[in-house]
N, C-alpha and C positions, 0 to 999 in steps of 0.2 A: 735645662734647655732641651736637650734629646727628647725627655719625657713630653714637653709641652708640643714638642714637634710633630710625635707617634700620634697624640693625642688629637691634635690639630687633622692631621694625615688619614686616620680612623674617622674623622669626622665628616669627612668631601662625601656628598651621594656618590655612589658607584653606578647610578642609572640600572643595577642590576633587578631581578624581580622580587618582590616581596619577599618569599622564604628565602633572601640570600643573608639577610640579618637577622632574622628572630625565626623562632620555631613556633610556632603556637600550640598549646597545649588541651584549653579547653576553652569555649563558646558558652556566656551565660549574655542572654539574648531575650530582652524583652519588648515585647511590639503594642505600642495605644491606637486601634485602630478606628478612624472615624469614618464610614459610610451610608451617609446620609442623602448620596445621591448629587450626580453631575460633580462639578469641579470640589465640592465638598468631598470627595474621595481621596483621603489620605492621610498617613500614616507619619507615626514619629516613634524613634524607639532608642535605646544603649545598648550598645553591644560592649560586651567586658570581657577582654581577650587577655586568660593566663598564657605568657609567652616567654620563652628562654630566651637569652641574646645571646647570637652564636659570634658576634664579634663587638667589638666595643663601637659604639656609633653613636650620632647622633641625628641621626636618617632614621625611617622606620618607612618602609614602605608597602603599602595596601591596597590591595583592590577595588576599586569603588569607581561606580556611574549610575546617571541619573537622581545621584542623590546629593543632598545641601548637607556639607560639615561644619562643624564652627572650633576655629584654635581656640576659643576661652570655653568652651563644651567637652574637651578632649585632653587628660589627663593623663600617667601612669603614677601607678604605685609599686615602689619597690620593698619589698616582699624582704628583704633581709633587715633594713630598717624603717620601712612604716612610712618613708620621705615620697614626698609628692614632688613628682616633675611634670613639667607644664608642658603646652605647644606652643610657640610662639609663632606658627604656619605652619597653616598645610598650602600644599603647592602641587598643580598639574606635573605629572611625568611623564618620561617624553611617550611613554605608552599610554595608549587611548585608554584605556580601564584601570588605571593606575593612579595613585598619589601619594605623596610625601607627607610624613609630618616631620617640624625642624624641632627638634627638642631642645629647652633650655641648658640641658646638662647631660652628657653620653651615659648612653647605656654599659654594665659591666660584661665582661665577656665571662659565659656560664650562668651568672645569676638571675632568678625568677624575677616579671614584672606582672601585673596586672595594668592591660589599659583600658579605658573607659573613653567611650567614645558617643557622641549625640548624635544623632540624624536624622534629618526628616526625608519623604521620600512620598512620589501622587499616585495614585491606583489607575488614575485615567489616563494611561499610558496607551497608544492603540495597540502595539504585538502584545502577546499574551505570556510575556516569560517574567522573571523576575517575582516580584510580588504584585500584581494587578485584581482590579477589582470586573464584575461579569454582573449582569440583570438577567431577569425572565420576567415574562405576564407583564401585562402592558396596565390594568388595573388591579390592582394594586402593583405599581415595579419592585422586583423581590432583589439586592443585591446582595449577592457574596462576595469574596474575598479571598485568594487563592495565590500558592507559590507554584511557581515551574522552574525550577536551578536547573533541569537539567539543561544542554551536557554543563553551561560554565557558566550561568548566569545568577549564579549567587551573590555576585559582588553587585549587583542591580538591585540587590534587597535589602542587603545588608554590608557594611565594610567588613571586609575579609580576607585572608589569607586562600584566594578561588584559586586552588591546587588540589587533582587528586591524590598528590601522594602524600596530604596531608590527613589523618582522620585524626578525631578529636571526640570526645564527650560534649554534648550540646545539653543545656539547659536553659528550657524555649519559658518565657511564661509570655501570655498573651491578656490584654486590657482593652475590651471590647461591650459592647452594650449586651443587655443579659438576653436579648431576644435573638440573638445570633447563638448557634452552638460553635465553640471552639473545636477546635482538633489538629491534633499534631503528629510528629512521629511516633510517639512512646504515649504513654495513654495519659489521661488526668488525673493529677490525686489530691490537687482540690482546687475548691471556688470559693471565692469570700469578696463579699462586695466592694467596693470602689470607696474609699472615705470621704474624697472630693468632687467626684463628678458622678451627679444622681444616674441613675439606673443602669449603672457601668459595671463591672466585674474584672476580679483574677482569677484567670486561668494558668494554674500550674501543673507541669507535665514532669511525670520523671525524667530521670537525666538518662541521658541517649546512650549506648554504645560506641565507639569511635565509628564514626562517619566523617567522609569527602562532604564537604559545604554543601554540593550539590545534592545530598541526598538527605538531608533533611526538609522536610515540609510540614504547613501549617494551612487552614485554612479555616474562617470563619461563613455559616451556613444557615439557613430556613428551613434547609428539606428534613423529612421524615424518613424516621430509621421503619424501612420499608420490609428489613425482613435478618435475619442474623442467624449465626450457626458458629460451629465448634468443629476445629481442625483437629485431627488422632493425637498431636501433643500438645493438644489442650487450650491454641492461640485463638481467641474469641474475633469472629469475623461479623463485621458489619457494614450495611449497604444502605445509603442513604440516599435517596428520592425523591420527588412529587410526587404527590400519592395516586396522583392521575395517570401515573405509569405502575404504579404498584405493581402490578402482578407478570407487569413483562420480566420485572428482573425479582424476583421473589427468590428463584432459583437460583442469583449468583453465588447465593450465600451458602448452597449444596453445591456446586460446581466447584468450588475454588478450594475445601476438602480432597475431591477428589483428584483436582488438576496439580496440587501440591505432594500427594501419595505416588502419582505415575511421575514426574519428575523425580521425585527420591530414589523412584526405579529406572528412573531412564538415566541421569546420572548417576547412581550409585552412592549419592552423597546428601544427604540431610542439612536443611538450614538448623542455623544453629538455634536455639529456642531456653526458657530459662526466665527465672524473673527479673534478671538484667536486660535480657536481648526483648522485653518490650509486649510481648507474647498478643499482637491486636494485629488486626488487619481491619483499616476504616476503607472502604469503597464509594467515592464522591459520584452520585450519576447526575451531570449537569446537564438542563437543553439546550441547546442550540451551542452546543460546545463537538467541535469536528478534533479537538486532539486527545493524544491518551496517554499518560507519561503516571510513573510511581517513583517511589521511593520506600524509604524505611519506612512500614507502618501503614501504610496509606496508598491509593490508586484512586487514580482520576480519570474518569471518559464521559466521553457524550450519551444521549439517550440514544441516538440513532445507531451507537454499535450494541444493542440491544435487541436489534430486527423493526421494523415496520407490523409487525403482526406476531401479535402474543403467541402464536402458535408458533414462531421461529426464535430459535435459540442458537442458530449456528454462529452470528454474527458474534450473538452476546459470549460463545465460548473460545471462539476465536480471539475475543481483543482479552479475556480474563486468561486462556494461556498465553498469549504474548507478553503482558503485565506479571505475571508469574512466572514465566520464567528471567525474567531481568531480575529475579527477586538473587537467583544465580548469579546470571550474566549481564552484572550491571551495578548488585547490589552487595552480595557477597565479594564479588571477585569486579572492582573497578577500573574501566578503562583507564588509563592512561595518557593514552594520547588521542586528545577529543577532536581533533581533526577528522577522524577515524572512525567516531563512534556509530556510523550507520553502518558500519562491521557489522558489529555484536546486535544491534537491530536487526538486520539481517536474519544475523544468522540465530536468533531470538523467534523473528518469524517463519523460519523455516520450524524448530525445534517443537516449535507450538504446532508446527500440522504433523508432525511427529505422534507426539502425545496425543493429539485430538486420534488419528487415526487409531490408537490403542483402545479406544471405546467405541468400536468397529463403525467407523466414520472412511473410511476408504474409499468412498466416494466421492464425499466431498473434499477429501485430501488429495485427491487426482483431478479433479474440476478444478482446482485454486492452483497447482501447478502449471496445469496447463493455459488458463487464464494468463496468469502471471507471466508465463512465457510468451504469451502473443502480445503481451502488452509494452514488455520489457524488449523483443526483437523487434517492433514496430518501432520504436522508440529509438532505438541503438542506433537503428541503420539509415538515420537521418543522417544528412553531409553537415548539418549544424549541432549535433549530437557534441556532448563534450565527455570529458573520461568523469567517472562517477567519485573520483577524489580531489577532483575542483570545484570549487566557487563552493563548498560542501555547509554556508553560513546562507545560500537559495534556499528557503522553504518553499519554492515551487516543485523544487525537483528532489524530496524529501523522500514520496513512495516510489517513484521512480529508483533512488539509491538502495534502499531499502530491501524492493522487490530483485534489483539484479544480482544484489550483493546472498538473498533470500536462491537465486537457482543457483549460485557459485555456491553456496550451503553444500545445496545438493549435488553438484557435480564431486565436491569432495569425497562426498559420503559414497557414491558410488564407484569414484576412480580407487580408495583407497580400504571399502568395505564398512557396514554398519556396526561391527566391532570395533574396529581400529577407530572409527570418526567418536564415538560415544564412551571410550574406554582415553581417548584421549581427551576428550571435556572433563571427563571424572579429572586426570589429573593436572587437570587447569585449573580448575576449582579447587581441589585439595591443596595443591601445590602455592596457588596465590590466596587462597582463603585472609578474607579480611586485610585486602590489601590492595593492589593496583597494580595492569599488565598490560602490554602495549599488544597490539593485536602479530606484533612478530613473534611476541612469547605464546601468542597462543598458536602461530603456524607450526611454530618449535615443537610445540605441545604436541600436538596432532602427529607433525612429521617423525617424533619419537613411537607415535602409536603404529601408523602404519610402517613403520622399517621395523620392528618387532614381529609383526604379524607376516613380514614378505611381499605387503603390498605396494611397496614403492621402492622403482628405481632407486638404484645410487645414484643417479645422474639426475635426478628430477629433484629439486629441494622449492620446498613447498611454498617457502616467502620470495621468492623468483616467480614461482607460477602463479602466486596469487597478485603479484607488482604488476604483470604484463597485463589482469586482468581489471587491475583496480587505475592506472594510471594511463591509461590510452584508453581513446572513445574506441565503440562499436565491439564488433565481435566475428568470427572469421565465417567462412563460407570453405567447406570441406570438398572438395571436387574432386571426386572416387576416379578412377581410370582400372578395366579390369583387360588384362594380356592372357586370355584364355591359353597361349600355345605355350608361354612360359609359365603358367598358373602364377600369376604376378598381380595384387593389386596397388597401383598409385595413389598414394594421399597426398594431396599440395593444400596449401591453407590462401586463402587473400582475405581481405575485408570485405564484409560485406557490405552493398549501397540498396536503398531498398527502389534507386531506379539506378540505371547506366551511367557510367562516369568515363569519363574520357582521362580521368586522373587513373594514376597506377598506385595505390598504398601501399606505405612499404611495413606498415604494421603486421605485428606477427605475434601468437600468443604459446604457452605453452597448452597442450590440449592432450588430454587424456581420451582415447578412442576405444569406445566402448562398443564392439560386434558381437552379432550374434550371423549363424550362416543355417540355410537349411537342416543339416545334419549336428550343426552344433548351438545347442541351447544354453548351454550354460555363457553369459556375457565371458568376453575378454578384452584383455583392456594394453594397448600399446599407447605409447606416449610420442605425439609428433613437438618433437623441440622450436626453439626457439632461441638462437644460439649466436650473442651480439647483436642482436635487433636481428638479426638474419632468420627467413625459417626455413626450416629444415623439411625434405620429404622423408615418409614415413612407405616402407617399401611390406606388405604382407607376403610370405610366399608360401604356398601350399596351402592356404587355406580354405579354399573353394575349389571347387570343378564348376568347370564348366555349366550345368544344368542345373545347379543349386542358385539359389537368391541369397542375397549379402546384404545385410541391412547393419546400417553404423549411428550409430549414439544412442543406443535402446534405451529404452524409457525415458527418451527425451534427459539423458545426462547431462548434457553440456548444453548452454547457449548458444549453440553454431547452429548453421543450415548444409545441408550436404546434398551436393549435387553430385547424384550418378550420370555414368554413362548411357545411352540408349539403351542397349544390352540387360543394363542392371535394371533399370526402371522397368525392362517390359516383364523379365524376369520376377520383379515384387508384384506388378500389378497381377500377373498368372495367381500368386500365389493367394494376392485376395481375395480371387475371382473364385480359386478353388475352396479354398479353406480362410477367412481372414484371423480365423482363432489363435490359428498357428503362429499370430506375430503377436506381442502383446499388445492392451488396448494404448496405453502410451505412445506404443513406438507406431502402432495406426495414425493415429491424434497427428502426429509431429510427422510422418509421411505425408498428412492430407496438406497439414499444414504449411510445410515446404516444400510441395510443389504446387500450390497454387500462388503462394507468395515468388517461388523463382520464377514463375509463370508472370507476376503481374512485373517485376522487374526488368523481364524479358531474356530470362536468362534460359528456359526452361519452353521449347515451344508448348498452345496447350492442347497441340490433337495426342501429346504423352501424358497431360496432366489428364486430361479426360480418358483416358485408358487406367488412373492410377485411381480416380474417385468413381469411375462406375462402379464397384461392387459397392458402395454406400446404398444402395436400392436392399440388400442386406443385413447394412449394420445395425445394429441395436445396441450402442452404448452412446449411453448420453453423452459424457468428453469427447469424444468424434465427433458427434453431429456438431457438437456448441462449438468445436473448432471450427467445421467444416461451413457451419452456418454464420460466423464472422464475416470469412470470407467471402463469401457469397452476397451476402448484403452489401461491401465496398463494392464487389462490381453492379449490383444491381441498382445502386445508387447512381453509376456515370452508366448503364446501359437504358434505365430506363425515360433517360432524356434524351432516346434517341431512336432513330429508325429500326434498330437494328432487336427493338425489346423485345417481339413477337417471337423471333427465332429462341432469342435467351430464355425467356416464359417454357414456351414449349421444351426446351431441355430441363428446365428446371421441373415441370410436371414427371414428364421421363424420369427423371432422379428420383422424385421425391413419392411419387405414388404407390408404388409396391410396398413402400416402407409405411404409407400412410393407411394404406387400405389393410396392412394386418393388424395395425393395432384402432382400427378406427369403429367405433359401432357406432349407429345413429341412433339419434333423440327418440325417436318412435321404437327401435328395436330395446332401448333399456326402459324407457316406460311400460315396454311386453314382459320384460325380465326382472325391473326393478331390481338389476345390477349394473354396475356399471362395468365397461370395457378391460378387460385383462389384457396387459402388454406382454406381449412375446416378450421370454429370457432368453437369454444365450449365456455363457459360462464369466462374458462380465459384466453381464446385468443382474448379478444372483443377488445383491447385496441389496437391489433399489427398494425394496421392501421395506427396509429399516431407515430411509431417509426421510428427512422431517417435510412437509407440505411446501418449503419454500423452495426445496429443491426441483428444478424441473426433470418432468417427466419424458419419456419418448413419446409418450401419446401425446400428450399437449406441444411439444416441440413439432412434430409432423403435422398436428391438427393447425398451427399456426402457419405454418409454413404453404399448406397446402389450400389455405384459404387467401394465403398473402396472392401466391402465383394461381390463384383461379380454377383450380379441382373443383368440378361440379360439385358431385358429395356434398363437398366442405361447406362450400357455397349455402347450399339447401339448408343444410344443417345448423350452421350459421346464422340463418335467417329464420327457423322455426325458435331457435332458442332467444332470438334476438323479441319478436313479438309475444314469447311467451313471458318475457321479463317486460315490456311495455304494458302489457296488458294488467299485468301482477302491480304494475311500478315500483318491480324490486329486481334486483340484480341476482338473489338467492340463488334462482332457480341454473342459474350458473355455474359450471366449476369455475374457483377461482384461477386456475390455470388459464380457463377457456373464455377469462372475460372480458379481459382487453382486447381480446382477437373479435370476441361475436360483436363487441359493441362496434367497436370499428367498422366492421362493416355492414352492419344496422344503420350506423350513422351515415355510411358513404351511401347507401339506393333507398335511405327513409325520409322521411318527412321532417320537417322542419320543428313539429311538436314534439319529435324525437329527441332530438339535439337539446329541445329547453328540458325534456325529462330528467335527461341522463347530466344537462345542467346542473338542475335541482339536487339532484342525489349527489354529483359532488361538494354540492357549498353542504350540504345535512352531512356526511360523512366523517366518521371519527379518525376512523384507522388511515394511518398515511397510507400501507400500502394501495386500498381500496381506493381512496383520493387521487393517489398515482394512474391508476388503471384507470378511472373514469375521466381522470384529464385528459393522460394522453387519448381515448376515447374521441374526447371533442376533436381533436385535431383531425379528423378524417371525413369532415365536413365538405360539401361541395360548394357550399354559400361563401360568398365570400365576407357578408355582414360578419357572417360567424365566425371566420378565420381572425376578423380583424379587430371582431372583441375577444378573441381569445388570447392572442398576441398582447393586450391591452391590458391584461392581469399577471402576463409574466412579469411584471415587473413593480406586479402591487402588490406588496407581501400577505394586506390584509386580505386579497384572496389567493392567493400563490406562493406557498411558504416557498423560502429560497431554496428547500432541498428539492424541493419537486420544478424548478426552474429548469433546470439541462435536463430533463428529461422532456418536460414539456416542449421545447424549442428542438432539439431531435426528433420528438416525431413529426412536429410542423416541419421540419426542414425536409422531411419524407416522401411529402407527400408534394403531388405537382402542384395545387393550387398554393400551399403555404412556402411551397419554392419559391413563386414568384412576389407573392405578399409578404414573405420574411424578410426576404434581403431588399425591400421596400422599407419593411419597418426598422430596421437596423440602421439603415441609412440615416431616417427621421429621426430615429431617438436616440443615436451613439452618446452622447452627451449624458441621457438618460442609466445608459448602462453603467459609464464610467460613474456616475454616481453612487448607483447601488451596491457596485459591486470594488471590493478589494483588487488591488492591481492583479495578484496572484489566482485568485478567481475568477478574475474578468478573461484570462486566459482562455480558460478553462468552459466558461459560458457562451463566448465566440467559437467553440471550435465546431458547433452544429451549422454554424456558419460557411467554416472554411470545409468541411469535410462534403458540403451541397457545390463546390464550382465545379463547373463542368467546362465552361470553355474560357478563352483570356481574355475577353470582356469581361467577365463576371472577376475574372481575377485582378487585372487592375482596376477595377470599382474599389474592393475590399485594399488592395493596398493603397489607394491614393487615399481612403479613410482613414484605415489605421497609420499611416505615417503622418497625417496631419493632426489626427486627435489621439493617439497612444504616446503614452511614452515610454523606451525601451532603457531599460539598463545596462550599465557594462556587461553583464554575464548572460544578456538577453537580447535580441535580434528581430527584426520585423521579418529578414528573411526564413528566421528559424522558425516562427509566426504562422506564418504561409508557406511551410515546406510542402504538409501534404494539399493543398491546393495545388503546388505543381506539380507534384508525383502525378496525381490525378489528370491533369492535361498531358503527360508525357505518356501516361499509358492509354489514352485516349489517343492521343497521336499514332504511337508507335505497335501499340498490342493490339487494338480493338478490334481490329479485322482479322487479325489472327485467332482469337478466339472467336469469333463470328466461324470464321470458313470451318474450323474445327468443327464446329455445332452444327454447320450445314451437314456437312459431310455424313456425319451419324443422325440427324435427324430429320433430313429432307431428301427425298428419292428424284429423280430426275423429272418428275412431275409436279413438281412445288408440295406433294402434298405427305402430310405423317405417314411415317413409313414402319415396316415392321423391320427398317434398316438396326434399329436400334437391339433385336435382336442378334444381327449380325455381327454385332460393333465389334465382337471378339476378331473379327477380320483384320480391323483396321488399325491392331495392336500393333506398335512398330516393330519392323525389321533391322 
């Protein structure tokens, strides 16, 4: 009786998760895949899971969604004697990815089973994870057929035990029509025809290495093995294509050699390699495919991170080291806790401009930094902004996570030294090699690196500082205070808003503060706490005099903003006015950039911010300007629908001429020379030489610039190149730098034949980039026929591929006449958009929209629309929607006239008229 009871008692579900009764041992997984196009897409396969029973049961519990099971399809066998147990049900559990089978008779506690399981499963799924199927080319339509488990959706493809702390030997075979190529994690070692169903095939692949579910994959293909190569221990890499992109990615298969050698060195630790661990690297390039995700064996991305133009490979080497290094951080060593996992993304994207920068790319390593930061601080300091470890199942806010979590990277490596951060991954990776770690074991990790080294407090523990950053939105605002008579400086921390708040935050992070002072170069780094939600001030003493400059978070370490004293500000602006060398180019970049940003927030008046960017007439590093010129654009976007644009104009020639005129030579003077224009260097522009053609230049950034805000020169010049390419009816005769700017304004004072020209040459045009230039082109038409047929194909793919749609609708939204005809057209065809576009995209397509209001008419238009025709999510907002349409009204409101008087003041004389005040301006530095 006891006995019958125990057994009875072992037998209740425990409602507990899958591995809490059986272990699973090994995955043999076979998939029949039929893709014939529309709802004929779909699959049916057995999965036969060797499993331990860790208790006596008659429960077995598994992972599984969106897929059909059948109880008379799903069997086990027990392995000690040969006896078949049945399912008499499977049944929902109470967890959403989860289900029961009831077994006829309990399992033994310790002994081996095998179970066999049936499933069928659609590829027309619309999200793109699990197992789904994907098209290209509209005649003939080409379909494939592709997995994406990561971070947990292996139980969407297959029934599974979807745990990383499980890994297991997988053995895939795949049964597919023979015109598709199969490929999997581990390579194929053979094919042999189908018995029953004509011109079908088996695909058998060796058996895998123990892998997490999630990191096996498989995918049936059309394209062409477009170009292959051989890694230094010998693992065969292949890249697979349309042959119409051929030669853009030729070179992956020489990149990914050598992005696997500078990782070996950058950690210090070799993947493991052998003719068990699979020794292949297959590269899938899909089009019109926007994500990028690997696993064992195998990488998958789009054509488009490839570059727009065969001559650009930065994109293509970027998205092959971020894919490469998960080969590490992601594949060797598995996350754990997949809540989480835009950590190691993160900090994956960071690691890759690491390495990329070891193949002296340091320029494009500080343009993607700095980028990323104005994108990431824009973003933050929204009042609807959430903490980047919520709602973390949004793939809206994917790169957003990604990118914040990508400068928290780097604020590490610099609070705690680029030994200690790289010396501590080594033994992350050695330490969890072939196994799985929660991203607190990798704080641990680290935080054991730099207390070895000296570089971290005993009071600062690293999974505290990185909790304050990952689970509260926004990011703080550093607000310097300097007491010359005590040599004392104050550091207090608030949240920053990126307009005024009448709210007090009581948020507070921990922040490592990294100065540099006149006489002291080498960074130093105090740490201001954060001590029970409480923050702490952070007191400097002795470390400046008086007549030195202080500048804090050099190289743009941390995602903070920091607002000096008067004092301090006129103090940096001296120093750039004398020498700007003397500070570095980062910590230039992220001065411009924070004080025109506490400027538009109104924290910052701007007769200091204009004392802190006149030496820009100066600078010559491209990352300054592209900062500087951001900004600059959001204000000229709400000053130029206003009275006040003539005054703005005129400063903006001031700024920009001196810089334009030295590196500027006209059409007629290199037709005398048959050279082109040499750009002034200064000590951080040595490197621009070695940059690839897609990177912009200082001469083409000023040439645009100088033409936007109406510098005669430019103008002329502009306009000789523009009829010498009408006359040709070719663009050639153009740098490609300089050809969205000349056509533009060819198009804006030419003729109407012009517009059909330049037409023409976009519908004949191959190269997207090329396509892109001559679109946005059209938009700077005066006609309004022409605005209105242009509008009229954003949204026809057959002329306006969807990648070239937000850009096109940006520059319409630019320009005055497509101001008033765009939000016309939006009006009319909202209905229109939400069709084309994914909810998540339609975002994103609108935002050329919202970022054009200028007053609150125009803004309640846009929201009585989108509240009547969107629809918003729990984790999503119509006011989060239209945040920056209000910033924009509030600093029209509240700032406009204060940067207006500032700009009178230095460049109008008491006579209305251009003054040589602007030489004087050194006057009107504050006291």
């Amino acid at each position: 009786m006891l006995l019958r009871i125990l057994v009875l008692y072992w037998s209740f579900p425990s409602g507990k998760s899958a591995e809490g009764s059986v272990r699973p041992l090994r995955y043999n997984l076979t998939i029949l895949t039929h893709l014939e196009g529309g709802s004929q897409n779909r699959y049916e396969g057995i999965v036969s899971i060797d499993l331990e029973a860790k208790k006596a049961t008659r429960y077995i519990y598994i992972n599984c969604r969106d897929l059909l099971t059948f109880p008379e399809k799903t069997w086990l066998v027990r392995w000690a004697s040969g006896k078949t147990i049945t399912t008499t049900d499977i049944k929902n559990s109470k967890k959403a990815n989860e289900v029961y089978l009831v077994l006829d008779l309990p399992l033994r506690l310790g002994e081996t089973y095998t179970m066999h399981m049936f499933f069928t499963g659609r590829l027309t799924r619309p999200q793109r994870y699990g197992y789904f199927a994907g098209r290209y080319d509209e005649t003939p339509q080409i379909y494939y057929a592709l997995t994406r488990m990561e971070p947990d959706y292996a139980h969407t493809a297959f029934p599974c035990f979807d745990s990383p702390l499980h890994r297991t030997p997988f053995n895939v075979t795949m049964v597919h029509h023979q015109k598709y190529v199969a490929l999997s994690s581990m390579p194929a070692i053979r094919e042999t025809p189908h018995e029953e169903i004509t011109d079908f095939v088996w695909t058998t692949f060796m058996t895998s290495p123990p892998l997490a579910t999630h990191q096996i994959m498989w995918a049936l293909h059309r394209l062409e093995k477009v170009s292959n190569g051989v890694t230094a221990t010998g693992e065969k890499i292949t890249v697979w294509a349309r042959w119409q992109v051929k030669e853009r990615f030729a070179k992956a298969a020489t990149i990914t050699p050598s992005l696997l050698k500078n990782y070996e060195t950058l950690f210090g630790l070799p993947l493991p390699n052998g003719s068990d661990w699979g020794g292949k690297f297959d590269q899938i390039v899909l089009p019109d495919y926007a994500e990028m995700h690997g696993g064992k064996g195998m990488m998958v991305y789009g054509e488009g991170e490839g570059g727009p133009s065969q001559n650009s490979l930065e994109s293509l080497e970027v998205t092959l080291a971020e894919l490469v290094a998960r080969q590490w951080n992601g594949l060797l060593v598995t996350a754990s806790d997949w809540n989480a996992s835009y950590v190691r993304q993160g900090i994956n994207s960071y690691v890759a401009f690491q390495v990329l920068a070891m193949e002296n790319k340091g320029d494009y390593n500080r343009t993607f930094l700095l980028t990323t930061r104005m994108d990431v601080l824009s973003l933050d300091s929204q009042v609807e902004t959430k903490a980047i470890s919520v709602d973390v199942r949004d793939i809206r806010l994917n790169t957003f996570r990604k990118h914040k979590m990508c400068l928290l990277a780097h604020m590490i490596k610099l609070a705690i030294g680029a030994k200690a951060f790289f010396e501590g991954l080594h033994e992350f990776f050695q330490r969890y090699s072939s196994s799985s770690a929660s991203t607190n074991q990798l704080w641990e990790q680290l935080q054991r690196a730099a207390r070895r080294s000296h570089q971290l407090p005993i009071g600062v523990v690293l999974s505290t500082t990185m909790e304050s950053w990952l689970k509260q939105p926004g990011y703080p605002l550093l607000t310097v205070l300097r007491n010359n008579r005590e040599k004392k400086v104050t550091i207090t921390q608030s949240r920053y808003y990126q307009r005024k708040m009448n709210i007090v935050s009581k948020d507070c992070w921990w922040v490592p503060v990294v100065y540099i002072t006149k006489n002291i170069s080498l960074p130093q780094v105090e740490w201001l706490g954060c001590l029970k939600k409480k923050a702490q001030v952070l007191e400097l003493s002795n470390v400046v005099d008086q007549n030195e400059w202080l500048l804090l978070n050099v190289d743009a370490a941390v995602p903070v903003r920091v607002l000096y004293d008067l004092y301090s500000w006129r103090l940096l602006s001296e120093a750039l006015l004398q020498n700007f060398s003397q500070i570095s180019e980062l910590s230039r970049a992220q001065l411009v950039d924070d004080a025109l940003n506490l400027a538009w927030s109104g924290q910052l008046p701007y007769r200091v911010v204009l004392s802190v960017i006149k030496y820009l007439s100066n600078e010559t590093s491209v990352a300054v300007w592209q900062t500087a010129i951001t900004n600059f654009e959001k204000l000229q976007s709400i000053m130029r629908m206003s009275t006040g644009y003539r005054i703005f104009r005129l400063f903006m020639q001031l700024l920009i001429e001196p810089s334009f005129k030295a590196n500027f030579k006209p059409s007629s003077e290199k037709s005398r020379t048959g050279k082109a224009s040499e750009t002034t260097t200064s000590p951080d522009a040595h490197s621009n030489a070695t940059t690839s053609p897609a990177t912009p230049t200082l001469s083409g950034m000023m040439y645009r610039l100088a033409c936007q805000f109406e510098i005669k020169d430019c103008l002329t010049d502009a306009q000789q190149k523009f009829q010498k390419a009408m006359e040709q009816n070719s663009t050639s005769s153009i740098p490609e730098e300089l050809r969205e700017t000349v056509l533009c304004r060819g198009i804006r004072t030419g003729l109407e034949s012009h517009w059909l020209i330049v037409r023409d040459m976009f519908f004949e045009a191959v190269n997207e980039k090329e396509k892109g230039a001559l679109l946005n082109s059209l938009s700077c038409t005066t006609e309004y026929w022409a605005m209105q047929k242009l509008l009229g194909w954003a949204l026809d793919a057959d002329k306006v591929p969807k990648t070239l749609t937000l850009g096109l609708l940006t520059a319409v939204m630019r320009t005055y006449l497509g101001f008033y005809v765009g939000n016309q057209y939006l009006v009319d065809n909202i209905n229109k958009f939400m069709r084309s576009f994914t909810r998540n995209d339609l975002h994103l397509v609108l935002s050329p929209f919202i970022n054009a209001v200028t007053t609150k008419e125009e803004l309640a238009t846009l929201h009585s629309l989108f509240n009547k025709k969107l629809r918003f999510s729990a984790g999503s907002s119509l006011a989060a929607l239209l945040e920056p349409a209000q910033d924009r009204l509030n600093w029209r409101k509240y700032n406009y006239f204060d940067l207006l008087n500032a700009i009178k003041n230095i460049t109008v004389d008491k006579d209305s008229q251009p003054a040589s005040l602007w030489n004087t301006f050194e006057n009107s530095i504050l006291v």
